[in-house]
C-alpha positions as MATLAB code, in Angstrom:
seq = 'XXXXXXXXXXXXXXXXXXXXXXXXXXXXXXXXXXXXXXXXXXXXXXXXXXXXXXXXXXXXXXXXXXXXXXXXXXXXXXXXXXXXXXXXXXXXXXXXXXXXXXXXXXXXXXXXXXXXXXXXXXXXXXXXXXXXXXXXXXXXXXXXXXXXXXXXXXXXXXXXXXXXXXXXXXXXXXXXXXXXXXXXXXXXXXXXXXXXXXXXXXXXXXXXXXXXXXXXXXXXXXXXXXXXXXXXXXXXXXXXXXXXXXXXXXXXXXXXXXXXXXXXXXXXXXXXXXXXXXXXXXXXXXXXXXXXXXXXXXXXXXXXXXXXXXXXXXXXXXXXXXXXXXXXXXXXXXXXXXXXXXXXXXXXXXXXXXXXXXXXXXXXXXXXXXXXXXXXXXXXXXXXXXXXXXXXXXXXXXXXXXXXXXXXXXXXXXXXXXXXXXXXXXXXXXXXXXXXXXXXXXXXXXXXXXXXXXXXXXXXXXXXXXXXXXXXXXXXXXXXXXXXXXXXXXXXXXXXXXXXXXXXXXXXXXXXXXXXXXXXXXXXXXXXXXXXXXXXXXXXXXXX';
ca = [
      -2.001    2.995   19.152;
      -0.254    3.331   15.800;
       2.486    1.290   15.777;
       4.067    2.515   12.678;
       5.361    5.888   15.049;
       7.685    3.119   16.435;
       8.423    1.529   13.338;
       9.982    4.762   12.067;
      12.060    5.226   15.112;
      13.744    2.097   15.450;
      11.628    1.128   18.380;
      10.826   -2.043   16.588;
      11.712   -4.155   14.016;
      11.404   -3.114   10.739;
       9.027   -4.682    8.186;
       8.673   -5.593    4.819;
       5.984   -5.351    2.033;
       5.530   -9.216    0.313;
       5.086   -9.469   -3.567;
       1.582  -11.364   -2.381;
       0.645   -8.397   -0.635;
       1.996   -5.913   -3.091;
      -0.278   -7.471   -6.013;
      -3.287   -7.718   -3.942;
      -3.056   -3.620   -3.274;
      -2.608   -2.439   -6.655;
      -3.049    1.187   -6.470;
      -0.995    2.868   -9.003;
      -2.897    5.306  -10.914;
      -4.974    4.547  -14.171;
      -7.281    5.767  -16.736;
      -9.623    2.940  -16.523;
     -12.311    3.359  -14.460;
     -12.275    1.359  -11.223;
     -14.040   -1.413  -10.052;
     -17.197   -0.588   -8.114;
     -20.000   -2.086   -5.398;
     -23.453   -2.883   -7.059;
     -25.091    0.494   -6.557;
     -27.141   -0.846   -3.991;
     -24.325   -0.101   -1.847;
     -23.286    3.183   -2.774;
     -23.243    6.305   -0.468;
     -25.358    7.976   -2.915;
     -28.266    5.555   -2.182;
     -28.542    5.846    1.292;
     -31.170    8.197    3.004;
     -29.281    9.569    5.778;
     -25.760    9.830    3.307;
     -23.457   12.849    5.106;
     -26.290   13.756    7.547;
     -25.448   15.850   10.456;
     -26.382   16.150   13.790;
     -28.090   18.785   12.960;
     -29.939   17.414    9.868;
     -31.619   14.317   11.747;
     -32.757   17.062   14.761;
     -34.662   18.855   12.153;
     -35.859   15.248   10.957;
     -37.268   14.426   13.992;
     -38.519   17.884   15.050;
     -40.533   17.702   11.555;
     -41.888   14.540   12.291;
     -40.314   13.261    9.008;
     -37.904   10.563   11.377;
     -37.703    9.602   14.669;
     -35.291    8.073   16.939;
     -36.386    4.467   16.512;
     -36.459    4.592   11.973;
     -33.267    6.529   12.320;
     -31.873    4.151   14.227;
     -33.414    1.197   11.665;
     -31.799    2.836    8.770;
     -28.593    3.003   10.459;
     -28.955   -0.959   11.765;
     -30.206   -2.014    8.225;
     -27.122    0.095    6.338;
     -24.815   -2.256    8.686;
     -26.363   -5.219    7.558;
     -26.195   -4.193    3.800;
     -22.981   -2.812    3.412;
     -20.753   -4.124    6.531;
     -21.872   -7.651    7.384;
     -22.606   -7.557    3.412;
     -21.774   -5.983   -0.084;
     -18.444   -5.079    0.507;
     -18.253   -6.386    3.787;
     -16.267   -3.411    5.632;
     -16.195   -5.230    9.119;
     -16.618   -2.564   10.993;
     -18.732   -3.059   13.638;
     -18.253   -5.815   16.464;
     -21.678   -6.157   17.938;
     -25.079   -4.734   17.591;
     -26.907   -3.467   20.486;
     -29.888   -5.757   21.138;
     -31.272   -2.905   23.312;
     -30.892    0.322   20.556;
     -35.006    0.111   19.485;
     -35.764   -0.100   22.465;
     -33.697    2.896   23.761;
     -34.978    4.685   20.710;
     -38.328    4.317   21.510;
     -38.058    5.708   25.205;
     -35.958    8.602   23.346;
     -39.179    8.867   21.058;
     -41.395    8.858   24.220;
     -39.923   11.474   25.584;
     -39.668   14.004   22.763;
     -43.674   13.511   22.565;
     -43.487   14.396   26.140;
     -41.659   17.521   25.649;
     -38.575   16.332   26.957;
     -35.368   16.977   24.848;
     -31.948   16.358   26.453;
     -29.777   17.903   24.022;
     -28.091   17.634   20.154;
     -27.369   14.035   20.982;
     -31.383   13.006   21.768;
     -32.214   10.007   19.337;
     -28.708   10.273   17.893;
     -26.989    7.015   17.023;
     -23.762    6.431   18.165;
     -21.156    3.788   18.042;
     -18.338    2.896   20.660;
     -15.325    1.219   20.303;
     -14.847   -2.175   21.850;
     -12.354   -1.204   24.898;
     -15.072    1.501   26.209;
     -17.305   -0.677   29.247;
     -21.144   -0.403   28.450;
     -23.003   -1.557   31.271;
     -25.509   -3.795   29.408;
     -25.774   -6.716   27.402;
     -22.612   -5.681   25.296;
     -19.091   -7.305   25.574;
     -16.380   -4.665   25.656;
     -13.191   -7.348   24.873;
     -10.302   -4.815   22.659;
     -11.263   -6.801   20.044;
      -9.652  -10.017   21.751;
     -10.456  -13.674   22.067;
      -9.185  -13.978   25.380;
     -12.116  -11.205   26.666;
     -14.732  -12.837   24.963;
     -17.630  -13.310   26.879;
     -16.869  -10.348   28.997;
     -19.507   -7.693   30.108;
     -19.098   -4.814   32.112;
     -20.844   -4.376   35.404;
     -21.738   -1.068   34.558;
     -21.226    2.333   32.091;
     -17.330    3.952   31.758;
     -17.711    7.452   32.827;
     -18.211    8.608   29.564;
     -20.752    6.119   28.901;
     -22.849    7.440   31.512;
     -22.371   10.423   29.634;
     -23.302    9.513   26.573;
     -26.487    7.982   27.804;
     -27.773   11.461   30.225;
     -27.065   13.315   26.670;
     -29.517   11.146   24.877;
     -27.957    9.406   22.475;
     -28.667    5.732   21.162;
     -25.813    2.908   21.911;
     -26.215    1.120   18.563;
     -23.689   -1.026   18.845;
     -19.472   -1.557   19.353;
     -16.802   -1.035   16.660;
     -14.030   -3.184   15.913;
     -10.637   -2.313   16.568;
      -6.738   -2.783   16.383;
      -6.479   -6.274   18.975;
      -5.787   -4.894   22.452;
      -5.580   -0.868   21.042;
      -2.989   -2.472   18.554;
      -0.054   -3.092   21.459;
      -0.132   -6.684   20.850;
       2.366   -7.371   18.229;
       5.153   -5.703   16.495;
       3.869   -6.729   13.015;
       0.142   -6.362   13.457;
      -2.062   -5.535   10.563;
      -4.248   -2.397   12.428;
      -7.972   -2.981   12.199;
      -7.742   -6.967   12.666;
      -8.186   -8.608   16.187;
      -9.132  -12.066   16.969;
     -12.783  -11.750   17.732;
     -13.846   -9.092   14.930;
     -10.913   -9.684   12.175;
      -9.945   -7.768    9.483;
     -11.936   -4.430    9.084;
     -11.704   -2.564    5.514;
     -10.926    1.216    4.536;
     -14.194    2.535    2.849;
     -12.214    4.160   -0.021;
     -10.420    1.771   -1.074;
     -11.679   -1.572    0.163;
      -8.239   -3.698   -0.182;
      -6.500   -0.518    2.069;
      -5.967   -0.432    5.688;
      -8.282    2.157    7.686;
      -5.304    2.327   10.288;
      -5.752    2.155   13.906;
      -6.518    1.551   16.370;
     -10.168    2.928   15.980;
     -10.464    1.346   13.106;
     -13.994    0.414   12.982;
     -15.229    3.467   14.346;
     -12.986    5.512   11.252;
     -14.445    3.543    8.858;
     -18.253    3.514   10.337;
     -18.815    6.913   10.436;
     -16.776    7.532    6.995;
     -19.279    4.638    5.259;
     -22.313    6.333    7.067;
     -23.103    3.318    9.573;
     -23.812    6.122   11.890;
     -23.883    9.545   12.627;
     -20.728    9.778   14.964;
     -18.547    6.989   16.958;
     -16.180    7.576   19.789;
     -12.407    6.062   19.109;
      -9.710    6.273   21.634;
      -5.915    7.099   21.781;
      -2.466    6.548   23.288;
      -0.687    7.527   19.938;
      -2.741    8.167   16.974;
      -5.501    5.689   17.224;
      -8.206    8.450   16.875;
      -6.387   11.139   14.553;
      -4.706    7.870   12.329;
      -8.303    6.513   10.997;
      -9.734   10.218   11.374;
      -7.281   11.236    8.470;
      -7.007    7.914    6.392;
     -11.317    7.317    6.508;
     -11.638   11.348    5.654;
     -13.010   12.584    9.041;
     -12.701   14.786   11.894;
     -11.115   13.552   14.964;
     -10.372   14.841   17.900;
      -8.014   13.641   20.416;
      -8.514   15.864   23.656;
      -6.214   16.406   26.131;
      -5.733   13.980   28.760;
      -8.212   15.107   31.745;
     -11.011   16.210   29.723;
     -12.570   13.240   29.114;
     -12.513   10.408   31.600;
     -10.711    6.983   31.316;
     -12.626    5.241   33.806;
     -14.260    2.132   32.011;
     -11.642    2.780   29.627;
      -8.905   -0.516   28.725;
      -5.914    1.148   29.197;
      -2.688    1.001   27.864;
      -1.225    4.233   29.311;
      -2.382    6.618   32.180;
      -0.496    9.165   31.018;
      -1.460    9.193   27.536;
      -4.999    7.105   27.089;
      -8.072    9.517   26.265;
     -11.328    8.882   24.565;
     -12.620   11.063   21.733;
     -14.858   11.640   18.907;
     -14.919   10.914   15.024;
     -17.408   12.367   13.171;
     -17.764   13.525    9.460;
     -17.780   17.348   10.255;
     -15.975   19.536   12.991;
     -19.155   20.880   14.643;
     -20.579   16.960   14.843;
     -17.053   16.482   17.147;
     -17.504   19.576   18.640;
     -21.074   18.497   19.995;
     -19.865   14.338   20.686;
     -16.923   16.234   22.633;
     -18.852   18.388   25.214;
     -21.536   15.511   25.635;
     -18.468   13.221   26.864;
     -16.566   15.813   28.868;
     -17.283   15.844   32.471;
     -14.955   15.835   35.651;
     -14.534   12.248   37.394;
     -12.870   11.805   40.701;
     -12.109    8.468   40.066;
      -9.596    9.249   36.864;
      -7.297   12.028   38.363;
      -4.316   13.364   36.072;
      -1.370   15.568   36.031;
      -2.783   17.566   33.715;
      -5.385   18.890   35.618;
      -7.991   21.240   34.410;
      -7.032   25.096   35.716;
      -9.179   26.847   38.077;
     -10.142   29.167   35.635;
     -11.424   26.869   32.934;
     -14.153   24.829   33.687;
     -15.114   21.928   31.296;
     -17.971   23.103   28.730;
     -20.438   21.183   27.548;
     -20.978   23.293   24.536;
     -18.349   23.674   22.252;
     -20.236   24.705   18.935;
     -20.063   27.895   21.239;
     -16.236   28.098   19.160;
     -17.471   27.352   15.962;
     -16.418   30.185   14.228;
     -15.954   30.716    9.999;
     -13.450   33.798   10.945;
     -11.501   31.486   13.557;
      -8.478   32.127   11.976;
      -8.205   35.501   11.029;
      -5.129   36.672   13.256;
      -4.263   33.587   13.933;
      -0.079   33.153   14.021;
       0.703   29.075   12.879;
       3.232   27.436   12.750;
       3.507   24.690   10.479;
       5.658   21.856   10.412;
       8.335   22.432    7.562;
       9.361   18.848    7.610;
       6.163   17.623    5.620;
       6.767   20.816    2.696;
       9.340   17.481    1.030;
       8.033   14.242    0.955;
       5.338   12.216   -1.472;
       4.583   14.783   -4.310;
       1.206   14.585   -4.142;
       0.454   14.981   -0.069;
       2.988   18.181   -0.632;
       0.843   19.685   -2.902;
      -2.076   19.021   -1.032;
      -0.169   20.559    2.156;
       0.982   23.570    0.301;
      -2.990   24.401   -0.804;
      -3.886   23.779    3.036;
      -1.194   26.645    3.677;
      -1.771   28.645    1.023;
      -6.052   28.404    2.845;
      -4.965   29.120    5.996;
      -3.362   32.095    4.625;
      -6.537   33.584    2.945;
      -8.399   32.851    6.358;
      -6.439   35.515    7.794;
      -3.488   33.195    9.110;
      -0.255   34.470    9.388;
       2.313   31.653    9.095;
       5.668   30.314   10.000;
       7.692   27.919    9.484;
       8.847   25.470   12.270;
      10.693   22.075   12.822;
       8.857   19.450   15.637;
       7.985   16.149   14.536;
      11.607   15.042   13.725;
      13.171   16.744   17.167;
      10.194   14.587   18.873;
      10.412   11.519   17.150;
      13.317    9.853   18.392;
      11.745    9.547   21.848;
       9.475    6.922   20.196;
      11.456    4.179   22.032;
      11.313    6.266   25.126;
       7.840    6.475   24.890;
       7.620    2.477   24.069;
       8.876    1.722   27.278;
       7.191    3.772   29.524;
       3.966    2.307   27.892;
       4.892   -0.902   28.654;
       4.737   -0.739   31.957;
       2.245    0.960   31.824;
       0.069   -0.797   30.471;
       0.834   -4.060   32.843;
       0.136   -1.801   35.160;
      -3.565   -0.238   34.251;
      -4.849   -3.789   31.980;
      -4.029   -5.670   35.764;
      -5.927   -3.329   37.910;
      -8.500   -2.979   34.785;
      -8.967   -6.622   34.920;
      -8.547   -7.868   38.416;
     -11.673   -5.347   38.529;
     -13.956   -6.661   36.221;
     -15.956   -9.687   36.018;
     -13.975  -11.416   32.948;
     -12.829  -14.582   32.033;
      -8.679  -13.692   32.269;
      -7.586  -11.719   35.207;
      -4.304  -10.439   34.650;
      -1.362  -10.030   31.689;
      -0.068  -13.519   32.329;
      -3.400  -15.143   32.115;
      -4.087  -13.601   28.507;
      -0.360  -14.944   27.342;
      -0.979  -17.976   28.495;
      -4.915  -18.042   26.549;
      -3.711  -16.876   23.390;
      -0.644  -19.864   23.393;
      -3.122  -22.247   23.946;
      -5.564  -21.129   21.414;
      -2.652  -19.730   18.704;
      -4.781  -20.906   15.670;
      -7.725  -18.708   16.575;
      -6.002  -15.876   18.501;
      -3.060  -15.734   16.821;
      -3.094  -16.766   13.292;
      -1.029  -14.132   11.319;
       0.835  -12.380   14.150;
       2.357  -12.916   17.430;
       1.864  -11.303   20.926;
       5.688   -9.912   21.222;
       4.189   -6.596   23.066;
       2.069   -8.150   26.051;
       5.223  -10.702   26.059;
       7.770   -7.868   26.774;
       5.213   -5.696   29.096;
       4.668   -8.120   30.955;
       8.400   -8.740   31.827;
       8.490   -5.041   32.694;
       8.867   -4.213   36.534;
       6.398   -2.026   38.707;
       5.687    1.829   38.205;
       8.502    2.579   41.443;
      11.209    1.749   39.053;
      13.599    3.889   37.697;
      13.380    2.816   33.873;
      10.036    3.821   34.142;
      10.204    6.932   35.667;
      13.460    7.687   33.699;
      11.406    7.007   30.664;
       7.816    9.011   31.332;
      10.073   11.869   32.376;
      11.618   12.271   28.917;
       8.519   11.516   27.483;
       6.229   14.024   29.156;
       8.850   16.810   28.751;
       7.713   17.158   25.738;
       5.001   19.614   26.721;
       7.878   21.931   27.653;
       9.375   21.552   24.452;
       5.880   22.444   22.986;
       5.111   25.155   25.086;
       8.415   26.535   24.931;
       7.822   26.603   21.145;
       4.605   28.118   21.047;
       5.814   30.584   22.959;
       9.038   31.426   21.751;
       7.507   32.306   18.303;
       3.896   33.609   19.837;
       2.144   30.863   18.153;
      -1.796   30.119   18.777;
      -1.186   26.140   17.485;
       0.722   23.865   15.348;
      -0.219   23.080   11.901;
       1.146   19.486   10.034;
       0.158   16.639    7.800;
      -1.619   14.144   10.061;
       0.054   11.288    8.688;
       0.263    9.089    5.490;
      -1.951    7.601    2.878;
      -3.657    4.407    3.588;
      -1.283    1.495    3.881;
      -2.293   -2.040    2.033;
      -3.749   -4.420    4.374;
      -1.067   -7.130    4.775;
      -1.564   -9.914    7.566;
       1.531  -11.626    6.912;
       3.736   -8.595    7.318;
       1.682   -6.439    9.509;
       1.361   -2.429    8.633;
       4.476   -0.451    7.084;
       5.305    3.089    7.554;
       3.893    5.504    5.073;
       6.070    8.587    5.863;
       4.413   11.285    7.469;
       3.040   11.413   10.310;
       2.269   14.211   13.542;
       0.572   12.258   16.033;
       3.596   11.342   18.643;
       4.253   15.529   20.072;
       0.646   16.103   21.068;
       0.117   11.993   22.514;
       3.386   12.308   24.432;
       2.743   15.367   25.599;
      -0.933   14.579   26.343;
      -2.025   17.859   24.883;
      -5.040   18.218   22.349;
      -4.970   17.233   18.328;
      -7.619   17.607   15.833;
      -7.036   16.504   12.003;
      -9.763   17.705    9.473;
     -10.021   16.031    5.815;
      -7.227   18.198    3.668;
      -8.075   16.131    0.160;
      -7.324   13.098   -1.295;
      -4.595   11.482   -3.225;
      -5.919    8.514   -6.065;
      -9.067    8.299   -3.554;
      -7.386    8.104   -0.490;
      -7.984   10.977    2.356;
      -5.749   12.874    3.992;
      -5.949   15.356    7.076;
      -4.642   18.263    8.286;
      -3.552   18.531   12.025;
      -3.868   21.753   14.371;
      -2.572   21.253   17.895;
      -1.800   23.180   20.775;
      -0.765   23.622   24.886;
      -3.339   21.988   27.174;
      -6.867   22.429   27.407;
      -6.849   24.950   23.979;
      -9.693   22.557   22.237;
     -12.187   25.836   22.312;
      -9.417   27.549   20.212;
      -8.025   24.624   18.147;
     -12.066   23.961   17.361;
     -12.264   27.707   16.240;
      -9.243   27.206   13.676;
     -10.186   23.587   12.272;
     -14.037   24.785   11.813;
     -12.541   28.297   10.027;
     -10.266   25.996    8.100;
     -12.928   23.377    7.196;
     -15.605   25.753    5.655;
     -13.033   27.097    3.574;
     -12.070   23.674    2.268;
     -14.454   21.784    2.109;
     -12.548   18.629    1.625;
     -14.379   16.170    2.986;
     -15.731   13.517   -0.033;
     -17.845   10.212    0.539;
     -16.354    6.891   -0.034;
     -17.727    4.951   -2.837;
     -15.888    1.426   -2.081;
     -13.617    1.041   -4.879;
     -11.921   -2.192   -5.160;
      -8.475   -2.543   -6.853;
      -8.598   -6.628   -6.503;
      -7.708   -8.182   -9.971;
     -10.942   -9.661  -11.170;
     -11.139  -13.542  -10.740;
];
């Protein structure tokens, strides 16, 4: 969840930026040159820097690498450069089992057996996704610790039949960052603070914070993030990836720590669009078990290939529109939006101009409450279910007063206070509420075809706010995540530049179930950009 979406429409209270916090994030421009890691931990001295999917599968086809030393370069960049050097925080908990795993992987590609992209491919998983092994999966809190699925999420299972190697679980935003309405994204009580790659005193936004800034600092090859309202498409765009929030139904929750049934999906990160594409169709898969209202048409069965859309002319004959609101703004993000336009354009696009993002916005405290219950609804059944140390809402309340030093140190638990005072899912608030909210896919639909538009085109949101624990995140001003998340429809932001080192993405989204087409647009768009840069861990801190 990004919180800020509610911040900007009076959902919650507003929030200031401290003098303390405003000298610690110094990031007005300058001549001099800025403050750098010791080279040992820079990008540039990494083996496996901006490889692909593709790149390690020709690795280990060579004979070069192999599951089990890609998987020892990954574990020993974690040590260097996130439990050390600049200390990113990104990652939660190692699996104890990845060698191992990448040594059966090994054992089988001697034997002739190769499962797919994802064989021997390292992969990290945010902490809310159930792995049935010696992991925790806690949402980053305290009051979980301890507690270890009985078995794989759906998309675990997944994950594992396509090959890939569990190396370990990403921090994130405490409880998918619907704890508090201050909260600093990226911190929880178990994992803390994690850092923004680029600039190492920013905020990598959330929640998937740890599994933005993982895959953006090259701690792996590709993590899985999830979303109710920006959590994957947020840290996509701020750590300078490719994210891609599907729509609700093609992936399956089950496993999942929910905050909303309507909204929740899982989806990839990854530093290109094809590496999503090929995390994507490894995860999709029908479940029983997770039924929606979105269901998949007859007609369209779920892939499992979608590099099949991968296509450099995907937008020639294309008609976009694109979101005027964001053509006035921050200076700098303008003129990186105009170039995106002006790109699209040469691609073959032809584009118009249209007005969403404001007309949707003010449901944001519609949306708020229909979440709430929501999610005392689903984190109940989710944990009456598992084999954890709290059982219900009240339980983790009650934990986190008792232990406020440790679980709550810098910000409250106002949220999961005010959810859990929220009635049942037969009441008429709520169903008042997720009827506004969902009606937003009419509104989108009604759009896209009103104007015969193949997708939406907008900033995905702001630059990179400080990291500020005493005040919690602030709003940035732009931001496109709230029409496709409320109407649970797909979203995929690809890096658009960078303003004083600080990414920025570029959102297409679309009706239901259009990810083939949306993948065809963003991979057309992306090979003509090529925007995507490496961190290098700049630090504005004032030197001692």
């Amino acid at each position: 969840m990004n919180r800020k979406h509610f911040l900007r429409n009076g959902a919650l209270a507003g929030i200031s930026l401290s003098a303390l916090a405003a000298a610690s994030c110094n990031t007005a421009p300058s001549n001099e040159k800025k403050e750098e890691t010791p080279a040992t931990t820079s990008p540039a001295d990494f083996a496996l820097n901006e490889a692909t999917i593709d790149h390690l599968q020709q690795k280990m086809k060579s004979g070069e690498y192999t599951a089990r030393s890609i998987t020892e370069l990954y574990l020993k960049r974690i040590e260097n450069i996130d439990k050390g050097g600049p200390a990113l925080n990104s990652v939660i908990e190692i699996n104890p089992d990845a060698l191992a795993m990448a040594d059966a992987l090994d054992k089988e590609r001697k034997e002739g057996k190769l499962r797919g992209p994802l064989h021997g491919i390292p992969v990290l998983i945010k902490d809310n996704i159930d792995t049935g092994d010696k992991m925790m999966t806690t949402a980053g809190a305290l009051a979980m610790a301890g507690h270890k699925a009985a078995k794989d999420a759906f998309i675990i299972q997944q994950l594992r039949a396509a090959g890939a190697v569990l190396l370990g679980k990403t921090n994130l935003s405490e409880w998918a960052n619907f704890r508090s309405t201050h909260s600093a994204s990226g911190w929880s009580s178990r994992g803390g603070q994690t850092k923004q790659p680029y600039i190492l005193e920013r905020n990598p936004s959330g929640s998937s914070a740890g599994s933005g800034t993982a895959v953006a600092a090259n701690l792996c090859t590709v993590a899985i993030g999830t979303e109710t309202d920006g959590s994957i498409v947020s840290p996509s765009s701020i750590n300078g990836l490719v994210g891609i929030k599907p729509t609700v139904g093609l992936l399956s929750r089950s496993g999942i720590i929910p905050i909303s049934k309507t909204q929740d999906t899982a989806g990839p990160m990854a530093r290109t669009v094809k590496d999503a594409a090929i995390l994507l169709g490894a995860l999709a898969g029908a479940d029983a078990a997770d039924p929606t209202d979105l269901t998949i048409p007859e007609f369209q069965n779920i892939t499992t290939d979608y590099t099949f859309f991968l296509d450099a002319n995907g937008l020639k004959g294309k008609r976009l529109g694109v979101e005027s609101s964001f053509l006035k703004g921050n200076e700098a993000i303008v003129a990186l939006y105009k170039q995106a336009i002006d790109t699209l354009k040469k691609q073959g696009a032809e584009i118009m101009e249209v007005e969403l993002v404001k007309k949707v916005n003010p449901l944001g405290p519609t949306e708020f409450t229909m979440l709430q219950y929501e999610f005392k609804d689903g984190l109940n059944k989710y944990l009456s279910a598992a084999n954890g140390p709290v059982k219900n809402l009240d339980a983790i309340i009650a934990f986190n007063k008792q232990n406020e030093a440790k679980a709550m140190p810098f910000f409250k638990q106002e949220i999961l206070e005010q959810s859990q005072a929220r009635g049942g899912l037969d009441s008429k608030e709520y169903l008042d509420a997720r009827k506004k909210t969902t009606g937003v896919r009419a509104f989108i639909d009604d759009l896209l075809k009103q104007h015969k538009l193949d997708a939406l085109v907008s900033v995905t949101n702001g630059l990179a706010c400080c990291i500020d624990l005493i005040n919690g995140d602030y709003d940035t001003g732009f931001s496109t995540s709230s029409p496709a998340a409320m109407a649970g429809y797909p979203h995929i932001t690809v890096p658009m530049g960078a303003v004083h080192n600080l990414p920025i993405g570029l959102s297409f989204f679309g009706t239901a179930y259009t990810e083939p087409q949306l993948i065809a647009m963003a991979y057309a768009y992306e090979q003509a950009s090529k925007k995507r840069v490496a961190p290098t861990f700049i630090s504005n801190a004032n030197p001692a």
